[in-house]
N, C-alpha and C positions, 0 to 999 in steps of 0.2 A: 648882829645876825639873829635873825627869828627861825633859824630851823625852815628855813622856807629852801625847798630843792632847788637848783640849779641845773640848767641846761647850754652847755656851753658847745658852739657849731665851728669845729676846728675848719680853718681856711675861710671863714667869712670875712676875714682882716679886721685891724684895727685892735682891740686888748682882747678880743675872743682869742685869737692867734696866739697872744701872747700869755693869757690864763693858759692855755692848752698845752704851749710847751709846757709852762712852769711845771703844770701839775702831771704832766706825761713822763717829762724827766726827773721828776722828782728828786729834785734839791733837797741837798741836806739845811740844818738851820744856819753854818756857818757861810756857805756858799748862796744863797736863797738872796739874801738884800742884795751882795752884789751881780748876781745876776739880772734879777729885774730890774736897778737902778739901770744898768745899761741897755737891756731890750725897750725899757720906758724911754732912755733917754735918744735913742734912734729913733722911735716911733713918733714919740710923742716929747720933741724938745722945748715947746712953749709953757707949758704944762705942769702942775704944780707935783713935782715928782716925788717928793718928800710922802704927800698926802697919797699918791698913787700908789707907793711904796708899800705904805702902811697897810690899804685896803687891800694887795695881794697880798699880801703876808697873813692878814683875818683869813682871807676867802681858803688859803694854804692852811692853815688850819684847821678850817671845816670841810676841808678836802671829801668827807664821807658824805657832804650835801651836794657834791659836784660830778655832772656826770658830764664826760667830753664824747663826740661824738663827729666821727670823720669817716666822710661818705667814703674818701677815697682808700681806708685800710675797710672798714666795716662793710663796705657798698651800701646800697641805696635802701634804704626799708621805708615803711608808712612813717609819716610823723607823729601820729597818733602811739605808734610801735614803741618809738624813742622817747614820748614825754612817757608812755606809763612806765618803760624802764626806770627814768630816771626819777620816777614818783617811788617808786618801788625800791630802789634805789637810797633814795636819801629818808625814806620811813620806815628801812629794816629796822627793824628791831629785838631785842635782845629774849623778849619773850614767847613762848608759844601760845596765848591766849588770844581767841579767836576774837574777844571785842577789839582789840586792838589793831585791828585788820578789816573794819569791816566796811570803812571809807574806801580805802583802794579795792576793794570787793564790789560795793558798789557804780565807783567808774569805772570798772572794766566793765560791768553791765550796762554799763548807759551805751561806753564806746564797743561792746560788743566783742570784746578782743579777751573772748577764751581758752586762746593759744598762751596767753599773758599771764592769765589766770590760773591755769592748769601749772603752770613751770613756774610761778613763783609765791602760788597763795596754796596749792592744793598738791603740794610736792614731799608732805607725809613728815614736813614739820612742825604746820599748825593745828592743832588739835583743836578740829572743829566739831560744835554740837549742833543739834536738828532745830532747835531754837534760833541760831546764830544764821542761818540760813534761811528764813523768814521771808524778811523782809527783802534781801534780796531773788528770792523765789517769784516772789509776786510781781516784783521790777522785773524779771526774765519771763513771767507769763505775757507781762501787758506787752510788754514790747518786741514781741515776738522770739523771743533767742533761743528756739529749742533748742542748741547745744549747753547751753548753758542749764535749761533745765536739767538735762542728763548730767551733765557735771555735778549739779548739786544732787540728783538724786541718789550717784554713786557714790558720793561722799556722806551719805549717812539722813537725807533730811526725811524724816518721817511724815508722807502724808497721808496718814490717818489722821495724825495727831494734827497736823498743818492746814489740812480743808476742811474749813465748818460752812455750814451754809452761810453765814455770817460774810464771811471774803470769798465765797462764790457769788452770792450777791455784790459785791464790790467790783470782781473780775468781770460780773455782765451791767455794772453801769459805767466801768471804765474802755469800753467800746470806744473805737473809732467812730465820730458824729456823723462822718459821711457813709460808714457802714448800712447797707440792706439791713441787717441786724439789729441796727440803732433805730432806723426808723421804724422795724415792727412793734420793738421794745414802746418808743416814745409813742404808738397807735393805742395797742393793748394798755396804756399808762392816762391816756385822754378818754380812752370807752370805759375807762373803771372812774375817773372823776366823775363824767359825764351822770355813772352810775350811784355814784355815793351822794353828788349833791355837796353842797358846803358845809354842812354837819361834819359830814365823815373827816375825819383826821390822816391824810392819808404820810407815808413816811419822808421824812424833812431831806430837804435838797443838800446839805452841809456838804462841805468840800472832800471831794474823794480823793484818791492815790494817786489819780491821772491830774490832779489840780480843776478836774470838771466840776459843776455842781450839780452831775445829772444822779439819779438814785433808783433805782429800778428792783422791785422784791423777784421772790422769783413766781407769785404769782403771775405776772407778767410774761414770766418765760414756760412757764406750764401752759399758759394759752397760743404764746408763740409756737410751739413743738404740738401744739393740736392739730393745730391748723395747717403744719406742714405735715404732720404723720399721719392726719384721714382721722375716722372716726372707726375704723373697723380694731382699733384697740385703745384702752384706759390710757388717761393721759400720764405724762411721766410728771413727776413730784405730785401726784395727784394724793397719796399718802400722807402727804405734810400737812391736808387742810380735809376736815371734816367732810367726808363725801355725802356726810346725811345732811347735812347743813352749809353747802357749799353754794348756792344763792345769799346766804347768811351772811359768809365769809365773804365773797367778792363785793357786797355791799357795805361791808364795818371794818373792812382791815385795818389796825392802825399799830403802832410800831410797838406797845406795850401787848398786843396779843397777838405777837408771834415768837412762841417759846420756841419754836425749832433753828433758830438764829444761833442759840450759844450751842445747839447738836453737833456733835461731828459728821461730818458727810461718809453714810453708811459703806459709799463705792466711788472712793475721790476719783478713779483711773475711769471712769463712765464720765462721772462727772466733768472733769476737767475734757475730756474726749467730748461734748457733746459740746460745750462751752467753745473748742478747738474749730470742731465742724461748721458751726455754727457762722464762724468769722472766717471761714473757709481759709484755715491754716493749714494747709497741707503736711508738712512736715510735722509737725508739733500732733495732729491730728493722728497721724500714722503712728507717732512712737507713742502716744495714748492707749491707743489701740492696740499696740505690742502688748504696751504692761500691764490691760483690762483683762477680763474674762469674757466670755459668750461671746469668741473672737466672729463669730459664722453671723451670728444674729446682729452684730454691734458695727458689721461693716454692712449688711443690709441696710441698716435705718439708714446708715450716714448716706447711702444711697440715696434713699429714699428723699431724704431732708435736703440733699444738694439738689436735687432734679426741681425740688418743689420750688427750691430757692432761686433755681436759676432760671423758671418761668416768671418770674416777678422781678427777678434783676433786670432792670432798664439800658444798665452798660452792656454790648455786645461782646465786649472780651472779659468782662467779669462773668460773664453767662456762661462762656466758654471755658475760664477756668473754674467752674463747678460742675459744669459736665464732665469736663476731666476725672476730675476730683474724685465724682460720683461713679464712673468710670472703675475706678484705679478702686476703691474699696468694694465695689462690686466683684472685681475682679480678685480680691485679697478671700474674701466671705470662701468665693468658688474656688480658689487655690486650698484654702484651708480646708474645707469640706472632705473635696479631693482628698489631702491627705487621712481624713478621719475615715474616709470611705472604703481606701487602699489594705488601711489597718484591721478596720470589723465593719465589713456588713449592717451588720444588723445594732452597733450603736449606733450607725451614723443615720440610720432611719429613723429611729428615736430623737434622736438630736433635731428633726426636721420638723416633726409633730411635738418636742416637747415646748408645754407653755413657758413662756421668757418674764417671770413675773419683773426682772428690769426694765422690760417695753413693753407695759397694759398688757402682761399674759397673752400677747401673739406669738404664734409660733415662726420656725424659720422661715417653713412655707407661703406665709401669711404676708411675712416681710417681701419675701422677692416678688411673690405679686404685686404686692404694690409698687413696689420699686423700679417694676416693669425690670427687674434680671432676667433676661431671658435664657441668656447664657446658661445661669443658676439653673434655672429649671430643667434644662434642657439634657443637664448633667446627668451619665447614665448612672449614681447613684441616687437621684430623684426618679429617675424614670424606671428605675427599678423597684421604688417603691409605688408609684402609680401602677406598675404592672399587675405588683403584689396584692393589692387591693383592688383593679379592676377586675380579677380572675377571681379574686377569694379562693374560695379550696379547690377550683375548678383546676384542670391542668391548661397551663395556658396554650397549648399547640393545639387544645380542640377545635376541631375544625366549625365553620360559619352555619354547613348545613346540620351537623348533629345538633348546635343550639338551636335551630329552627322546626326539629323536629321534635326535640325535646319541649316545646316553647307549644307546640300545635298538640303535644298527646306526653301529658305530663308524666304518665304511668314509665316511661322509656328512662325517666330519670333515678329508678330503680335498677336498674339494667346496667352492663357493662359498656356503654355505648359512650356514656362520657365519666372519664375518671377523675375520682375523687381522692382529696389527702384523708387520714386518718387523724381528726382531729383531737381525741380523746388522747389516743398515743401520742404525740409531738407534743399535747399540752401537757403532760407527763414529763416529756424527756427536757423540754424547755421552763417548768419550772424547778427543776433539779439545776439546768445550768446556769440560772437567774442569778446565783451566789456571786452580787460585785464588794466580795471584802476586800480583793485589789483592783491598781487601776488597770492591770491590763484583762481582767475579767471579763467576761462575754456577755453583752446586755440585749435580751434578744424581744423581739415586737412579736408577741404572741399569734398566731397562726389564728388560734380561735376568735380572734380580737376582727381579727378580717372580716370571719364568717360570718359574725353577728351583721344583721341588719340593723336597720333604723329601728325597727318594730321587733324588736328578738325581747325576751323576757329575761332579766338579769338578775331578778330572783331563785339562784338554785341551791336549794336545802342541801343539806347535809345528805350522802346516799342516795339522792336523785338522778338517776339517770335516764335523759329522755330516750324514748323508745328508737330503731334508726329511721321509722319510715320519715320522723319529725325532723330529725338532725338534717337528712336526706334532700327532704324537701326546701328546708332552711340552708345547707348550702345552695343550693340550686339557686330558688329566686331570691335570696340574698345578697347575691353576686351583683356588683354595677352592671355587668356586662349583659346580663341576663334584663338587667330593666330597660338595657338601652335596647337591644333586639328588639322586645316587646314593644317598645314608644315606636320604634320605626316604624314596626307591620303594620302597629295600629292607625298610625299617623298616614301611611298610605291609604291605610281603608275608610280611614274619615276624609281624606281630600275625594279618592272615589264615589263615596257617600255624596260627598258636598258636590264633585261635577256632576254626578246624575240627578240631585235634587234642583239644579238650576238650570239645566238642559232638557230634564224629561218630564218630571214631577215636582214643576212647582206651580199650582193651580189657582185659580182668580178666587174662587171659592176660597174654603177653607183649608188648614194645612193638611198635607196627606200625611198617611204612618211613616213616610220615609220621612219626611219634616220633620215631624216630632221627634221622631228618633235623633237627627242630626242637631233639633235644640239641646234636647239632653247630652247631648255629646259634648253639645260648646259648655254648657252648664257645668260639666265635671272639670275642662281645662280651664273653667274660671274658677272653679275652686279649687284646682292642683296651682293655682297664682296667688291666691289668697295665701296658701298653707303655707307657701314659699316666701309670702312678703310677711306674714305674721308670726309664724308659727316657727320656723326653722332655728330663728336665734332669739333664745330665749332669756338672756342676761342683758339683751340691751334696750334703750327707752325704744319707744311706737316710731318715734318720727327718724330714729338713726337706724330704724329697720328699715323703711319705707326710702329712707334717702339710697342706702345699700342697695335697696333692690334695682333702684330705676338707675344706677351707674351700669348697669349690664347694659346694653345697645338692644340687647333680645328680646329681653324682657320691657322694655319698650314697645318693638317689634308685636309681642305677646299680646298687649293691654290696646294697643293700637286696631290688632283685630279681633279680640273681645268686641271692643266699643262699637266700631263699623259693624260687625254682624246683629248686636244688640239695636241699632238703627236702623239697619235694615228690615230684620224681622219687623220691628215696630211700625215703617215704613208699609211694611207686605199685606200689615190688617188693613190695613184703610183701603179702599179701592180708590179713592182718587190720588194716592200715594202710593199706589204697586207697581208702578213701572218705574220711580225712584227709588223704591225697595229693593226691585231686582237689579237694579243699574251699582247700587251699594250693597247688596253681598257679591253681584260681580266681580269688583272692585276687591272684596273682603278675601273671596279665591286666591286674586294674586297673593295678597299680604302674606293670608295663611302658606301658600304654595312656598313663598320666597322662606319662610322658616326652616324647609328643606335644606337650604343653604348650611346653616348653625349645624345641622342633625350632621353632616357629612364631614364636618373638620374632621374627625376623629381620624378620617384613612388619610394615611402616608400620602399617596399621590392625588389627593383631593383636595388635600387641606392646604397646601400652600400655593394651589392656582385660585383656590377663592379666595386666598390674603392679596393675590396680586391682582384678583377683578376686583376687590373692597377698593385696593390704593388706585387701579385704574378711573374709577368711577368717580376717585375724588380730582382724578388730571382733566378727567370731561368737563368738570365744571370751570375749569379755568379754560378748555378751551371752547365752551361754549358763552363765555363771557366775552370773549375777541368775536367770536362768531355772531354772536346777536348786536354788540354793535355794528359791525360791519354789514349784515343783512339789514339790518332798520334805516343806515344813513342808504342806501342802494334804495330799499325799497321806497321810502319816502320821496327820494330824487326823483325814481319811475313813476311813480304816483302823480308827485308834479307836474310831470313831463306830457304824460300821456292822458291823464283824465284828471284833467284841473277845474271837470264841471261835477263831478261825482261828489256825492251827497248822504247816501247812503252807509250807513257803520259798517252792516256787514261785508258790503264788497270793497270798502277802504282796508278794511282788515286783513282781508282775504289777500288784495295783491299786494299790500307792505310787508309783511310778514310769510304768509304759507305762498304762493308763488313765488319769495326769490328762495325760499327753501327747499321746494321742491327742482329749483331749477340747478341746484347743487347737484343733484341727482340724474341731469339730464334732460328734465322736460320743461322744453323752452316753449313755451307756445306763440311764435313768431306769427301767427295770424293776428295776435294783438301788439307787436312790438313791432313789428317790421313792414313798412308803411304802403309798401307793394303788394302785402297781402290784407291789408285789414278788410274788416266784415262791412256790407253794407250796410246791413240791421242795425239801428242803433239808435238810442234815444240821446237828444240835448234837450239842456235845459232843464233836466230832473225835476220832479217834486214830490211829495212826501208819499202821493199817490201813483207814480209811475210803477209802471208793469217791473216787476225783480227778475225778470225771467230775461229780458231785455239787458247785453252792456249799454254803458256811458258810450259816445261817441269819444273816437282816437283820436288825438291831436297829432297830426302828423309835422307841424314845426316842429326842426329842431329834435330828429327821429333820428338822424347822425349819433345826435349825441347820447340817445339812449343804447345804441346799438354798443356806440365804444363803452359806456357805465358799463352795460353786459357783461360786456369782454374783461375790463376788469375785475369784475365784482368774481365773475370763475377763474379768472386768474389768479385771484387771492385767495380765494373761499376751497376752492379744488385741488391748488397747488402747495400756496404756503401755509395756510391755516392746516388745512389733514396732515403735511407732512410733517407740519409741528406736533399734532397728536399723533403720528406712530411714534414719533421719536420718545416723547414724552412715554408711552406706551413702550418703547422697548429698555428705556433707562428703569421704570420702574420694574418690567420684568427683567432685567438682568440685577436690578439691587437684590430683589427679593429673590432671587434663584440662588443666590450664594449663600445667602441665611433660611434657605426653605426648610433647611431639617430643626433648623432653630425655630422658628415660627410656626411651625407643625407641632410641636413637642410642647411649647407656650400655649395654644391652642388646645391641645389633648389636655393637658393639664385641667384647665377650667372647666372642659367639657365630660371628665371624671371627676370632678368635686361635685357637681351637677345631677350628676346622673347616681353619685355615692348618696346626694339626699335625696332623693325620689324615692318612694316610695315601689315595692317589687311590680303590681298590678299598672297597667297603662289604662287611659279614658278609655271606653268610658269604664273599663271595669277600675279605677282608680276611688270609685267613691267606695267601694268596700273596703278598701286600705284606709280612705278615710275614716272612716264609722269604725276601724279597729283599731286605730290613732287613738283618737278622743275616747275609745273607752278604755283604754291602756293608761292614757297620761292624768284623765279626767276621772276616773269612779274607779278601777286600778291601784291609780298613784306610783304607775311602774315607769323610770326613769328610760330613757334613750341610752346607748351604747354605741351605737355607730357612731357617734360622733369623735370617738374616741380613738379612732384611724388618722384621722385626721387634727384630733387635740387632746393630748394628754398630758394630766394634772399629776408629776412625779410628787412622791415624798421628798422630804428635805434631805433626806442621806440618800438616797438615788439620785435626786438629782444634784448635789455636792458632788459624788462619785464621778457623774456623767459629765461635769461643767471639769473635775482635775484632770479628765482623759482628753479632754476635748484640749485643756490648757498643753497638756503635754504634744498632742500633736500640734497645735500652731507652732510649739517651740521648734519640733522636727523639722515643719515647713521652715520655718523661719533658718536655722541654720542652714537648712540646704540650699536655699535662696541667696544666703552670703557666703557659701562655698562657690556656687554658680556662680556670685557678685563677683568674690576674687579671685576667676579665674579670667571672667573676660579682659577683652585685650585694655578696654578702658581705663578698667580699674588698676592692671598691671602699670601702665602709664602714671596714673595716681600715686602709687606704691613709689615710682623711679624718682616721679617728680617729689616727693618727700626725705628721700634719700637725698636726692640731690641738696635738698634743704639743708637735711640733717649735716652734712657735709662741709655745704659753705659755713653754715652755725660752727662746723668743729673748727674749720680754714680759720675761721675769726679767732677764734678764741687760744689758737697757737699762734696769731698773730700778739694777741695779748700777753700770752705768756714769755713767747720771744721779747717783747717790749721790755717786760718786767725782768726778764735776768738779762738782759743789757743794761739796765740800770743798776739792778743787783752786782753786775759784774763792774760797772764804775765806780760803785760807793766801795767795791772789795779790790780794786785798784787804789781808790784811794788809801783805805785804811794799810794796805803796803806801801806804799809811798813814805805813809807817816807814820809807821812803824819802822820803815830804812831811816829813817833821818832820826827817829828817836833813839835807832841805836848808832849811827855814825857819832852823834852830838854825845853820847852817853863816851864812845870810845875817844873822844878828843875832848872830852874832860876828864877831871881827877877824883871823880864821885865814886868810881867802879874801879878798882886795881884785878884788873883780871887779864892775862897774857894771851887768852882764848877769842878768837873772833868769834861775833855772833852766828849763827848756822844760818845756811843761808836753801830755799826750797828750790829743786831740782826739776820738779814735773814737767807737765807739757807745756805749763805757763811760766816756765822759768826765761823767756825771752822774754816775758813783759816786765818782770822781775829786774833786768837789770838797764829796764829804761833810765835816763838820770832823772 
């Protein structure tokens, strides 16, 4: 025998059967050979029994390497269930040290049976270290077994100490090869050779943990996670490699200059969470993100990252479970939020604008836009922060005409007409209550922080205090609300402008004063587009400003009709170019006109009929795509039919296309179709010089069959086609009606970050804000403040403070989540069905025990047997002279007592 365990299947016949009694009945040594000489010699009478003998007698002696197993006492389990038992089984051992254990540690993680694991390696008698847990940590990340990671993590395995980027590098080149993940990896791994050139050394393919020989740094995955998280934030691991010299680094990386390998990973529960998301592990991804921090910001990204990921997923149901995915931690961010919102106010406002120096210093807000959360946003603790900042110190119930009047005679905002907070007071009382020496502390978003503008001076001395008319004024047009008013009226008065300058006063001559005025007018809103694509963010490179700007649809919109008017005018000098001049600032009217659109999301019942004319618009072109085939094969057939001598472009044009169009509509002109009424007048035989003024003559052959085209060409065009567009038309408005206050609120959103960086004054008076810009920021040197509504750069003990409150309430959520878990009916069911488990497990193991003192009670049968006959034989010999019979036992088993 080699110590090798044994698995023995009672009632499979043949010496299985026969090992299983032996060892079930457990024979003593004197009774044991002849036992099995007789069971051998029934079963197996040809047979060298001697030698058979022998071998059960070994195998009965290493009985602790033998585990029997009978479907019909134990019932039916996995076989996987039975071999680790009996692995387990025949390599107890005597010690509590964990190297000794750490083979059957590791097949339970191959075969996944932590049920196994739990009840016979992690049952509080092996003393295990965070070391000894390693290697089988990393076998339970690659192969997905988040139970098993939670097993080892509650048993002690320390991952601080356990994830260096060294084996996070190893967990992203041990990836599944048919992974999305794998092949961005193996992209971003061919665009950096491509980039080094054969010089470059890049790091050696050597055999990984998975047995693959793929090797991936995490420069690789720093560019992976760029490209899925935008460019509106610093890249992640971007820290690890010289950001002054990082063309340097992607050109020379080679495996002796990257000390950050033997680091430990500063935030493994990110880490490991991003590496989770990434290979869209759902499970494993989620309990990451229990055990991380910046619970709110950390299931944003994974949003974010899944969406991006499942537009480049090619499988339709892998797209589907990362939308999910994406889904379900969006939805965790806005659970968690929720609770910090419930808690305090005014942290969870902070928590929304504070920078996330873990995600490129974007804030939360930052995140759900991208991520397209709507829901997130929609949340009336964001929207109570957009309130708080579109009003600034205004009272928000002020009514639309007091801003309008105050907007028209500014002296009125001195006056009792529209009320104001006391800013000076509250900033008083709130930095008294600022004090977070605990976590449940009250962390509150300063009032005066609001009132500042873009343009406010942030230089205030010691004892300065500005006078009120300034304060006064400053909350007024510092308010969003107030610069959005002002864009409105103005933007009326410049489209007014614009229709009278091209209806009444626009002259063959030169431009009139009202021209001039409406040049300068477009000249300010191309420099309020300039300020905005250049000037607004000022920490990022020219080209990821420029990229920023033109993701807006508006802002497209904007530059669009810059250019047309800039064409036009230029068009307008020339006189043999002024009727194309006027025909393209006509044209520039609409454009400008359609901007209107954007200005008006802001109202409640406005703003989610233009999302549903946006989606409508995009249903017309797909039903204008059936429609223009349909009208072209009809028209061309008429065409054929009827003027098969016509020669002319323009009037082939005319009845292929705008004649069957317009007949959609009703107007058939049957004096050319219908053969009983055609025109006399008519030319054949066309040539290059016939009269236009003149039709082609009718071909009246074969006028049956144009008549019946007709008929169907409106039977399709009039019936099935339109009624396919209302339908289409009433599915998109009934989607969008149930999500209207969600897409309003999304909307609002965007259109108060917008209007927060504008500048107070609108075009044209906007070029004065500008000239007090550039002398503010330029010959000044005085820094911007408003931006700090919207991003703020906490100290490291505020923001520690602010990331333990936050951790405290996901814990809240979280428990309350698995009190609601265990109370549904599901889970209750789960609960029974475990008991029931537990149950048959006890059923069994009183069958074992029953087994055992039936044996117990034959070997203590026996030993009276031969304890009776050693004293009958002791009484009928003469070795003993004693006249006293032996005593004889009375009990409840004294009937078996006096068997012979």
């Amino acid at each position: 025998m080699n110590n090798i365990p044994w698995l023995i299947l009672a009632g499979s016949g043949g010496m299985a059967d026969i090992l299983a009694e032996v060892l079930v009945e457990s024979f003593t040594a004197e009774t044991l050979k002849k036992e099995v000489e007789e069971r051998i010699r029934k079963h197996f009478p040809s047979e060298d029994i001697h030698s058979l003998v022998e071998l059960v007698e070994k195998i009965f002696e290493n009985k602790q390497l033998v585990t029997v197993y009978n479907a019909s006492l134990e019932g039916t389990l996995e076989f996987d269930t039975i071999i680790l038992k009996a692995l387990f089984k025949a390599c107890k051992k005597q010690t509590t040290n964990a190297q000794a254990y750490l083979d059957e540690l590791k097949l339970a993680v191959a075969w996944s049976r932590v049920d196994i694991a739990k009840s016979q390696l992690f049952n509080g008698e092996i003393l295990w270290k965070s070391c000894d847990l390693e290697d089988p940590m990393t076998a339970a990340l690659i192969n997905n077994n988040p139970e098993f990671v939670k097993l080892f993590i509650d048993n002690g395995i320390n991952m601080v100490e356990y994830l260096s980027y060294q084996r996070l590098e190893e967990l992203y080149s041990s990836v599944e090869r048919n992974s999305l993940l794998n092949t961005f990896l193996q992209k971003k791994k061919e665009e950096r050779k491509a980039l080094q050139g054969k010089e470059a050394i890049l790091p050696p393919n050597g055999p990984r943990i998975d047995g693959s020989h793929r090797s991936y740094s995490l420069l690789e995955v720093l560019k992976v996670l760029k490209d899925l998280m935008g460019d509106f934030c610093e890249p992640v691991y971007g820290e690890l490699f010289n950001p002054a010299n990082c063309r340097q680094n992607e050109l020379s990386l080679k495996p002796q200059e990257l000390p950050y390998r033997t680091r430990k990973c500063a935030t493994p529960w990110t880490d490991l969470f991003i590496w989770a998301v990434l290979q869209s592990r759902n499970e494993m991804a989620t309990y990451f993100w229990e055990m991380g921090g910046e619970s709110v910001s950390s299931g944003l990204v994974a949003c974010r990252i899944l969406r991006e990921m499942a537009r480049h997923q090619p499988e339709a149901e892998a797209a589907t479970v990362m939308k999910e995915m994406a889904a379900k931690f969006a939805q965790l961010s806005l659970d968690v939020f929720n609770q910090c919102y419930r808690h305090s106010e005014r942290r969870a406002f902070r928590l929304l604008v504070r920078q996330c120096p873990l995600w490129g210093t974007a804030t939360c807000l930052q995140l759900a836009t991208e991520a397209d959360a709507r829901n997130f946003l929609a949340h009336d603790g964001v929207q109570a922060l957009l309130n708080q900042i579109w009003w600034g110190e205004m009272d928000r119930n002020t009514k639309t005409w007091k801003l309008c009047l105050a907007f028209f005679c500014p002296p009125l905002i001195y006056s009792k007409l529209i009320k104001f907070s006391n800013s000076a007071e509250e900033q008083r009382t709130e930095k008294t209550a600022s004090d977070l020496d605990s976590v449940d502390g009250d962390l509150l978003i300063q009032r005066s922080e609001i009132s500042c503008d873009s343009e406010a001076d942030v230089r205030v001395t010691s004892g300065y205090r500005r006078p009120f008319w300034m304060v006064r004024w400053k909350q007024f047009w510092g308010a969003p609300v107030t610069a959005f008013f002002g864009n409105v009226i103005m933007y009326f008065a410049f489209l007014f402008l614009f229709g009278y300058v091209l209806i009444i006063d626009l002259p063959f001559e030169n431009p009139s004063r009202m021209e001039l005025i409406l040049y300068f007018w477009v000249v300010t809103l191309a420099c309020e587009e300039i300020r905005q694509t250049f000037f607004v963010s000022m920490n990022i490179p020219m080209r990821k400003k420029v990229k920023l700007y033109y993701q807006d649809m508006w802002n497209k919109c904007d530059i669009l009709a810059i250019l047309m008017f800039v064409a036009g005018v230029t068009c307008r000098m020339f006189h043999s170019w002024f009727e194309m001049g006027r025909a393209l600032l006509c044209l520039d009217f609409m454009v400008f006109s359609f901007r209107l659109v954007h200005i008006f999301a802001i109202n409640k019942q406005l703003g989610p009929k233009i999302i549903i004319v946006g989606k409508m618009i995009k249903d017309v072109f797909f039903f204008l795509f059936f429609l223009g085939v349909w009208l072209m094969a009809y028209g061309v057939a008429t065409q054929g039919l009827l003027y098969h001598s016509e020669t002319r472009a323009s009037w082939i044009f005319r009845r292929v296309f705008y004649r069957p169009y317009l007949q959609i509509f009703g107007q058939i002109p049957l004096d050319e179709i219908d053969a009983t009424r055609f025109h006399s007048k008519c030319l054949d035989n066309l040539t290059a010089s016939s009269d236009d003024e003149l039709s082609a003559c009718t071909n009246a052959y074969a006028n049956w069959l144009v008549i019946l085209l007709l008929t169907i060409f409106l039977l399709v065009a009039n019936i099935l086609l339109v009624n396919l567009l209302i339908a289409m038309f009433s599915y998109t408005f009934n989607k969008v009606q149930e999500n209207s206050d969600i897409y309003w609120k999304f909307q609002r959103y965007n259109l108060i970050v917008e209007y927060h960086q504008r500048p107070a004054l609108a075009p044209p008076f906007i070029i004065l804000s500008h000239i007090h810009i550039f002398i503010k920021r330029n010959i000044r040197k005085i820094p911007t403040v408003k931006g700090r509504l919207f991003r703020i750069d906490l100290s490291e003990a505020v923001a520690n403070r602010l990331m333990t409150w936050e951790a405290v309430q996901k814990e809240n959520y979280l428990v309350s989540r698995n009190r609601i878990k265990r109370e549904s009916n599901m889970e209750q069911l789960k609960r029974t069905a475990l008991k029931v488990d537990s149950v048959l497990t006890y059923i069994t193991d009183i069958r074992e025990h029953d087994r055992r003192l039936r044996v117990l009670e034959k070997q203590v049968d026996y030993c009276t047997e031969a304890l009776k006959w050693l004293a009958d034989s002791l009484l009928q010999s003469d070795l003993i002279k004693n006249s006293r019979a032996p005593p004889t036992f009375t009990g409840p088993s004294s009937t078996k007592d006096s068997k012979p």
